[in-house]
BANURO-176330 format. One record per residue (C-alpha): residue number from 1; x, y, z. Coordinates in steps of 0.001 Angstrom, whole numbers, plus 500000, padded with zeros to 6 digits. Layout:
% BANURO-176330
@nr NUM | u X | v Y | w Z;
...
This chain:
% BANURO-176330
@nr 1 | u 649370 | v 389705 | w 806450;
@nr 2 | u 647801 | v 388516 | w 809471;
@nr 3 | u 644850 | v 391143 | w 810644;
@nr 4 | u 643111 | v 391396 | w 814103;
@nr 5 | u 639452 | v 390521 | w 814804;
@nr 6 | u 637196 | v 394027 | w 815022;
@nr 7 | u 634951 | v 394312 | w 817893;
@nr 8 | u 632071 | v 392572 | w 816549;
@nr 9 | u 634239 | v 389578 | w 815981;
@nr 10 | u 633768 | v 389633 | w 819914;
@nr 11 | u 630352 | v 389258 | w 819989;
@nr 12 | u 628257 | v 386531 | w 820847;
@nr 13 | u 625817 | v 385515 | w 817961;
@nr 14 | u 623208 | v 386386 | w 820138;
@nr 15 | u 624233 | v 389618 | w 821354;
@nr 16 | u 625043 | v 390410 | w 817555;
@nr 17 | u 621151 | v 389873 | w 816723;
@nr 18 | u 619836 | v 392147 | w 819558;
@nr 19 | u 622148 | v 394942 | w 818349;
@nr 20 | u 620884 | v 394623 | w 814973;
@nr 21 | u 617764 | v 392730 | w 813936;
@nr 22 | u 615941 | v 395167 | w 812506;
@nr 23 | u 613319 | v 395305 | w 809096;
@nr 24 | u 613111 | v 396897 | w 805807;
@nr 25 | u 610091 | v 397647 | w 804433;
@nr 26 | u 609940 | v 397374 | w 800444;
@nr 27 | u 607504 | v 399406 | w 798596;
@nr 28 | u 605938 | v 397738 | w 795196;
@nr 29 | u 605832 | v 400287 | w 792655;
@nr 30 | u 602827 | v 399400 | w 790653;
@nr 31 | u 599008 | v 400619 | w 789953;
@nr 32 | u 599122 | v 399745 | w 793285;
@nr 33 | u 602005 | v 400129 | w 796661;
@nr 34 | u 602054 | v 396813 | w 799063;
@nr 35 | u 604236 | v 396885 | w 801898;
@nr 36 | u 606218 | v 393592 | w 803111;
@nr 37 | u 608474 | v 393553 | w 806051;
@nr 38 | u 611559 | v 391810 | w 805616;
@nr 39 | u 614178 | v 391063 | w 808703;
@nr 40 | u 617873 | v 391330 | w 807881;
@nr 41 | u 619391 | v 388806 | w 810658;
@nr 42 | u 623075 | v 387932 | w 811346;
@nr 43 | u 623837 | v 384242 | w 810875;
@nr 44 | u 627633 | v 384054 | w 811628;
@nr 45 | u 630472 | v 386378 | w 811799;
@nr 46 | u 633855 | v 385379 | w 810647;
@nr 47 | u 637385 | v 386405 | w 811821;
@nr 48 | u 639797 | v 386834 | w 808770;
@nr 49 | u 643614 | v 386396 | w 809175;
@nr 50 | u 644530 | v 388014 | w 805997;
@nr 51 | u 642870 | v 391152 | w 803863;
@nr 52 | u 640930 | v 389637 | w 800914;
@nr 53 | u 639712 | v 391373 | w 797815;
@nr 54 | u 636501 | v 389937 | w 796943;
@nr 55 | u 634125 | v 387388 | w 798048;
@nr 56 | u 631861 | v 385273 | w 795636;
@nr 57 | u 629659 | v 382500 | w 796694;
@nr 58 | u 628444 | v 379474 | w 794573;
@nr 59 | u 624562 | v 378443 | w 794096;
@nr 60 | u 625206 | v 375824 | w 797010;
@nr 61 | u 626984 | v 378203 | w 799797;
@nr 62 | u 630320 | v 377682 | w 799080;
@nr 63 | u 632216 | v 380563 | w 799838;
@nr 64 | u 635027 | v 381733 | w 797706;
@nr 65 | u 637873 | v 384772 | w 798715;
@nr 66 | u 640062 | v 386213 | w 796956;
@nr 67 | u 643365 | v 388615 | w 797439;
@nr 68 | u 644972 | v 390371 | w 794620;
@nr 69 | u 647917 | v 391262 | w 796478;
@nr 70 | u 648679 | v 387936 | w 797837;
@nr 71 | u 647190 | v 386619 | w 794591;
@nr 72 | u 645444 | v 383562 | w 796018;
@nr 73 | u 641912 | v 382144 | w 796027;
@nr 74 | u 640550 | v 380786 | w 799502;
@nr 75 | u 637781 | v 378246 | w 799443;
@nr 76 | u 636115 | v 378521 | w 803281;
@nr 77 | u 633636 | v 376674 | w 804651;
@nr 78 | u 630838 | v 379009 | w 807471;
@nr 79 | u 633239 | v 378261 | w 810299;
@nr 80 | u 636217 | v 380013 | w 808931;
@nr 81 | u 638175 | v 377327 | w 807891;
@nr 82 | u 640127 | v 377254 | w 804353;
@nr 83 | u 638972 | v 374071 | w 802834;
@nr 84 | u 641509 | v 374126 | w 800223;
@nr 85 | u 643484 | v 376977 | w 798101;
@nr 86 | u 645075 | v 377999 | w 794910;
@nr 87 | u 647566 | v 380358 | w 793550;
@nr 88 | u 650228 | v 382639 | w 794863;
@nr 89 | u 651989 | v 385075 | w 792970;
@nr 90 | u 653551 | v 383581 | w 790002;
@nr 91 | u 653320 | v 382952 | w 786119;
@nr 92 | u 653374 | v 379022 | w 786135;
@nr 93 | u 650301 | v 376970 | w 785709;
@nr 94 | u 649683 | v 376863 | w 789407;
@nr 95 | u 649812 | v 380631 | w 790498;
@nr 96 | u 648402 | v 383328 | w 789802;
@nr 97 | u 649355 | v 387261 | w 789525;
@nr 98 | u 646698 | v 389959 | w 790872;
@nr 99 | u 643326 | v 388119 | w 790434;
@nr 100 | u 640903 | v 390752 | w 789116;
@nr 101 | u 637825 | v 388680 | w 789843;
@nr 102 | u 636588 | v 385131 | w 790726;
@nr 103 | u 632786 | v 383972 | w 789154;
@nr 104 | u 631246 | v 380850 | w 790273;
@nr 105 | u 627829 | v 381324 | w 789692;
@nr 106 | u 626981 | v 378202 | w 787368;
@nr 107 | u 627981 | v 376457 | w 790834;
@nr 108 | u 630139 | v 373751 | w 788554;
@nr 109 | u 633773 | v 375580 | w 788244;
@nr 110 | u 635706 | v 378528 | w 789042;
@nr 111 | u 636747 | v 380982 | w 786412;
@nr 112 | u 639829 | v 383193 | w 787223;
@nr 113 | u 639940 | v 386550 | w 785162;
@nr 114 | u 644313 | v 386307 | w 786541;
@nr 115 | u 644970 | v 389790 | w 785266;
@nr 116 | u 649218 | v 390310 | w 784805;
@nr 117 | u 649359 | v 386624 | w 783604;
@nr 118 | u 646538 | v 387766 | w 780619;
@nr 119 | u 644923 | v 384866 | w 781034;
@nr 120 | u 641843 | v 382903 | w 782044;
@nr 121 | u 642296 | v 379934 | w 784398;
@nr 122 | u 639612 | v 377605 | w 785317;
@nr 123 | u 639082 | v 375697 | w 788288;
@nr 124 | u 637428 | v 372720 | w 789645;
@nr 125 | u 635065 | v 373718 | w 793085;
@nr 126 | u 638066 | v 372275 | w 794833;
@nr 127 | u 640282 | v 374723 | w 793576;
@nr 128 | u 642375 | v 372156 | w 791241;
@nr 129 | u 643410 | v 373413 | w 787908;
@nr 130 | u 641332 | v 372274 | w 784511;
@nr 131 | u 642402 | v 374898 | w 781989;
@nr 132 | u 644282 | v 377858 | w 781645;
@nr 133 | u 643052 | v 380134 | w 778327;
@nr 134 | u 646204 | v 382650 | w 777366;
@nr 135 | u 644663 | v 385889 | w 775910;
@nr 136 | u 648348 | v 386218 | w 773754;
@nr 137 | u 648157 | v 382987 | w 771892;
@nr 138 | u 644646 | v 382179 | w 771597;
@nr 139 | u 643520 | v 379405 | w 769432;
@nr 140 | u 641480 | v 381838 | w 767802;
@nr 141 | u 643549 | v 385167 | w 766885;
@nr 142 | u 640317 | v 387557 | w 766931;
@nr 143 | u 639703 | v 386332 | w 770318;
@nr 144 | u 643293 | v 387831 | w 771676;
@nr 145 | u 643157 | v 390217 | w 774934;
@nr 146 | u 645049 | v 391555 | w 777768;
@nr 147 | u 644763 | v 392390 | w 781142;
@nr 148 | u 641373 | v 390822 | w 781967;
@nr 149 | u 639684 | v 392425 | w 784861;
@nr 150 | u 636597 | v 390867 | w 784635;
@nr 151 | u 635503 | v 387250 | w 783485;
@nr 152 | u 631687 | v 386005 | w 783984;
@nr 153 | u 629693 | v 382775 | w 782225;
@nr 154 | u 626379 | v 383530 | w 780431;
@nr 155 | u 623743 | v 380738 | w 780553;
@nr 156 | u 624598 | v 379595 | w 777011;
@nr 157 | u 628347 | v 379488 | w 778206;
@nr 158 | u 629592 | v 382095 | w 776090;
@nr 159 | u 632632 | v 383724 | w 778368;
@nr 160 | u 632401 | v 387651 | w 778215;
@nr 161 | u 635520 | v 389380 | w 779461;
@nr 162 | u 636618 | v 392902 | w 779901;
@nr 163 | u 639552 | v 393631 | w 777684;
@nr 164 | u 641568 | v 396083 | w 779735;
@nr 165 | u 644718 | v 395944 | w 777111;
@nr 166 | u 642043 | v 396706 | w 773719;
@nr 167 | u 639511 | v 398637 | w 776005;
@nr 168 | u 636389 | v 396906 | w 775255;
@nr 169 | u 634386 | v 394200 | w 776165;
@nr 170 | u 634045 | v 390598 | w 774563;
@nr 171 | u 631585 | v 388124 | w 773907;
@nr 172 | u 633099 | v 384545 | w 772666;
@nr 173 | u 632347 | v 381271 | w 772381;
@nr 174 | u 635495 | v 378726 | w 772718;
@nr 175 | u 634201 | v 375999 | w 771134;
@nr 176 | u 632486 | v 377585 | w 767938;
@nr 177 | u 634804 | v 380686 | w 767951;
@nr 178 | u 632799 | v 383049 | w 767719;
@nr 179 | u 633639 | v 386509 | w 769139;
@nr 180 | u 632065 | v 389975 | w 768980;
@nr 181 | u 633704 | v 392755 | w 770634;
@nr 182 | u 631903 | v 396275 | w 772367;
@nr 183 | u 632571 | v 399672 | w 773793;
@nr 184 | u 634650 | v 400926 | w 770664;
@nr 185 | u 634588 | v 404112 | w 768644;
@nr 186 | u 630748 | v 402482 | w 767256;
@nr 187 | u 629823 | v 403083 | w 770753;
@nr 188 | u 629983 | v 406584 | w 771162;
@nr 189 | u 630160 | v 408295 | w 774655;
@nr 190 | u 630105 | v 404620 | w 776141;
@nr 191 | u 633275 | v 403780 | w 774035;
@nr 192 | u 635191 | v 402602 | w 776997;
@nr 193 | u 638421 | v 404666 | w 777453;
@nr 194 | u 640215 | v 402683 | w 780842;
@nr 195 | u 638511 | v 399839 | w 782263;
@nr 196 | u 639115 | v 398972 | w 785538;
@nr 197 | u 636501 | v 396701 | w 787034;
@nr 198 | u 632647 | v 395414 | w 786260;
@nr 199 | u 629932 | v 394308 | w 787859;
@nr 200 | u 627526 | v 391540 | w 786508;
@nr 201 | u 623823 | v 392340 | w 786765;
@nr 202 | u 620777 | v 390411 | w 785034;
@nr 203 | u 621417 | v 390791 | w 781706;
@nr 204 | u 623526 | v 393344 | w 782082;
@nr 205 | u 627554 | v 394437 | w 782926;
@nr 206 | u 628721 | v 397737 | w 784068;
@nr 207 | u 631987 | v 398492 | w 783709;
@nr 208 | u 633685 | v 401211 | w 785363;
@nr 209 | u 635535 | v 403635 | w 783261;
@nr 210 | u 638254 | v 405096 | w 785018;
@nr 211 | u 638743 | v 407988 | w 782608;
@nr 212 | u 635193 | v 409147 | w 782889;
@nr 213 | u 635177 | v 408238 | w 786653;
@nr 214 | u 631288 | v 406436 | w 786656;
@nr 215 | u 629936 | v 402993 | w 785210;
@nr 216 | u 629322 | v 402112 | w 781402;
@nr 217 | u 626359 | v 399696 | w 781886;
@nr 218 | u 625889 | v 396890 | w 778828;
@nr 219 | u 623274 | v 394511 | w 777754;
@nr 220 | u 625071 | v 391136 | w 776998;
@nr 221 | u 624392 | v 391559 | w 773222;
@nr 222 | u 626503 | v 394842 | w 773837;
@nr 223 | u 624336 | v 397513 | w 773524;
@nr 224 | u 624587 | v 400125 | w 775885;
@nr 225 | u 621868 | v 400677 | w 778226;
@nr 226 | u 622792 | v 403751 | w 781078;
@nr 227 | u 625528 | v 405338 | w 782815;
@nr 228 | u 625992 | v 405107 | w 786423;
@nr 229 | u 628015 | v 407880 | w 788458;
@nr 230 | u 629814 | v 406389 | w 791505;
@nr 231 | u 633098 | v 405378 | w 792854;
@nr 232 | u 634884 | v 401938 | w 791482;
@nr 233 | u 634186 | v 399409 | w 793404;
@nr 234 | u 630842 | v 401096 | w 794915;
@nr 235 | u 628437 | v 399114 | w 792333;
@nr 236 | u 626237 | v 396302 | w 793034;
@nr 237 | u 623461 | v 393924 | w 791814;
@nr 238 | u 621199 | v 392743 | w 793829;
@nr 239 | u 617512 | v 391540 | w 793532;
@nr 240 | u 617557 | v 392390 | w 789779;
@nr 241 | u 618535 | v 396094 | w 790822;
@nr 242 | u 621773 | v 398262 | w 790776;
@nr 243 | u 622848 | v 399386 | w 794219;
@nr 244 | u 625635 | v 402104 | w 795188;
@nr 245 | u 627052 | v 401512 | w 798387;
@nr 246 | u 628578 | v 405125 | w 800599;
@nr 247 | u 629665 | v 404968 | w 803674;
@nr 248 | u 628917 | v 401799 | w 804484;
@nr 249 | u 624855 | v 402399 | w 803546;
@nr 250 | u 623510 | v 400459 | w 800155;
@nr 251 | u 621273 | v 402086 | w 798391;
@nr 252 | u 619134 | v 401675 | w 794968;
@nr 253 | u 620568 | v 403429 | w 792429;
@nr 254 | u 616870 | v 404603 | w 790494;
@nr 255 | u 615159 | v 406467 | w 793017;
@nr 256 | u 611928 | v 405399 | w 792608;
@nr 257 | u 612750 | v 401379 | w 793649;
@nr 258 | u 610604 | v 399569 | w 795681;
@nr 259 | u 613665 | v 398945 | w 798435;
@nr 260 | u 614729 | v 401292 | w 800893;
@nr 261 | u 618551 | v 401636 | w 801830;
@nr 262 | u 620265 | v 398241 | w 803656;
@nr 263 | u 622567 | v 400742 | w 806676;
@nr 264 | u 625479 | v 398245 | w 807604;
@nr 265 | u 626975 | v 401231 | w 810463;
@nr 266 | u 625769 | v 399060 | w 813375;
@nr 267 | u 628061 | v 395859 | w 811748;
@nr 268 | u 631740 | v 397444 | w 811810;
@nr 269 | u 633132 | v 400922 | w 811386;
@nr 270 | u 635587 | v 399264 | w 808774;
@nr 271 | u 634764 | v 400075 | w 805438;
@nr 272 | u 633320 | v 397481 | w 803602;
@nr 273 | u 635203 | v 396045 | w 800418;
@nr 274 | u 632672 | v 393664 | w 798925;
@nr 275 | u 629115 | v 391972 | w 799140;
@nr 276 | u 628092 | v 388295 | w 797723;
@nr 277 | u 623998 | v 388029 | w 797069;
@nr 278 | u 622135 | v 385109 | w 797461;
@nr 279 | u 618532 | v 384365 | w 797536;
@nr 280 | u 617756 | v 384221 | w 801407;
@nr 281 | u 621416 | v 385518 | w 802326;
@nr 282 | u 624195 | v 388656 | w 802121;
@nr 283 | u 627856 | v 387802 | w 802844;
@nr 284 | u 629202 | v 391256 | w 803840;
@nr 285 | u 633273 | v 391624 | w 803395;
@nr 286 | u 635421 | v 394092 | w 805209;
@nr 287 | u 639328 | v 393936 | w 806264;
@nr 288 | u 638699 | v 391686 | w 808737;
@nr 289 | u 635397 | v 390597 | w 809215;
@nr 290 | u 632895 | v 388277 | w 806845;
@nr 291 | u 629549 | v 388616 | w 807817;
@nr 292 | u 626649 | v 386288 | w 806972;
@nr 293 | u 623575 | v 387743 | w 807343;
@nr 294 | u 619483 | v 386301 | w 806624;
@nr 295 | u 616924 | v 387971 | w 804467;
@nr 296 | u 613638 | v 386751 | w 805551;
@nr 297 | u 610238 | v 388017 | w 804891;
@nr 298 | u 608188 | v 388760 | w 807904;
């Protein structure tokens, strides 16, 4: 579906950063308050000529999008141009059917949670296949699922995935076949009823729980830990925090954070689909827009 540029698309780079260089100031909640100053700059912003889901971006930069209806995954380099691709909707070993989400974070492959397919596919960083893991004939039988909708790597490469099809959330290990499984019955009013989506935080998941309407948030030994009220797709982690984004303003979730609200009005009247976080940077998706923009302490 081909999409036309928005207005900022129009702008120079430079008018871009007169329009909207602006600071924060973050407030350190301790036995003391410090304030530090940190400008939010625009780097680059990128026409898209299709909608994409999701964004994710690698350790290095790379910059990975992703469209559940056209079920593809773009690699794209800061210019806008697709480096390579994968998918397209389709059961065979080289498409996929609705991704659900895309992690890259280890910055060595590219896990796939493909949701109707109810399966796992891995990538290389190019985007060529390595593996595909079928949730309906695992090599493990305990380790069967269906309908992932979420797929992330823990440091000591256990895979945990959000079950969809058995409503919970797994832990697993591949290679020693292990497996424990959360958000049953045992887990009371976080016994997860409809998953629909999740968000990966440090040390922690949410999962949104579309029969309850708000986020079931896990440690990643299971055990739950809070519940967040807002709308899917409205969670985010950043900075070690959880963040709800309305109306195009992100905003701590816990009141009493040292970070005041990140307004992205001035960027596009579109709404915003997605954000990707990285140390110095925030890649900001909408319909037809990605924006890269600086953090940088003053």
């Amino acid at each position: 579906m081909q999409k036309s540029s928005s207005k900022i698309a129009s702008f120079s780079l430079h008018e871009l950063c007169k329009r909207v260089c602006f600071s924060l100031v973050l407030l350190f909640s301790s036995s003391f308050s410090v304030a530090q100053s940190i400008e939010l700059k625009p780097i680059r912003s990128i026409s898209l000529q299709q909608v994409y889901t999701g964004v994710t971006v690698s350790a290095s930069g790379e910059i990975f999008l992703f469209s559940e209806p056209a079920s593809r995954i773009d690699k794209m380099d800061e210019n806008g141009k697709v480096l390579s691709s994968f998918g397209g909707k389709g059961s065979g070993s080289q498409f996929l059917n609705e991704p659900k989400s895309v992690w890259v974070a280890n910055d060595l492959n590219v896990y796939v949670a493909d949701y109707k397919n109810n399966r796992i596919t891995l990538l290389t960083r190019e985007l060529g296949l390595i593996s595909i893991t079928s949730g309906r004939n695992p090599q493990h039988p305990d380790m069967a699922f269906g309908y992932p909708v979420f797929m992330a790597l823990l440091p000591n490469n256990d895979w945990m995935v959000v079950d969809q099809e058995n409503r919970n959330l797994i832990r697993m290990n591949l290679q020693f076949g292990s497996i424990f499984r959360y958000g049953g019955i045992e887990a009371g009013s976080f016994q997860l009823i409809q998953p629909e989506s999740a968000v990966y935080g440090e040390r922690e998941i949410a999962i949104f729980d579309g029969a309850d309407s708000l986020y079931k948030v896990f440690d990643w030994y299971g055990n739950p830990v809070r519940k967040i009220v807002t709308g899917k797709g409205s969670l985010f982690s950043f900075r070690n925090m959880w963040w709800k984004l309305s109306a195009n303003t992100l905003a701590p979730v816990d009141k009493t954070s040292e970070f005041e609200s990140f307004d992205f009005n001035w960027m596009t009247p579109d709404p915003i689909r997605d954000f990707a976080f990285r140390t110095n940077r925030i890649y900001v998706l909408t319909d037809s827009i990605l924006l890269i923009l600086s953090l940088k302490p003053n």
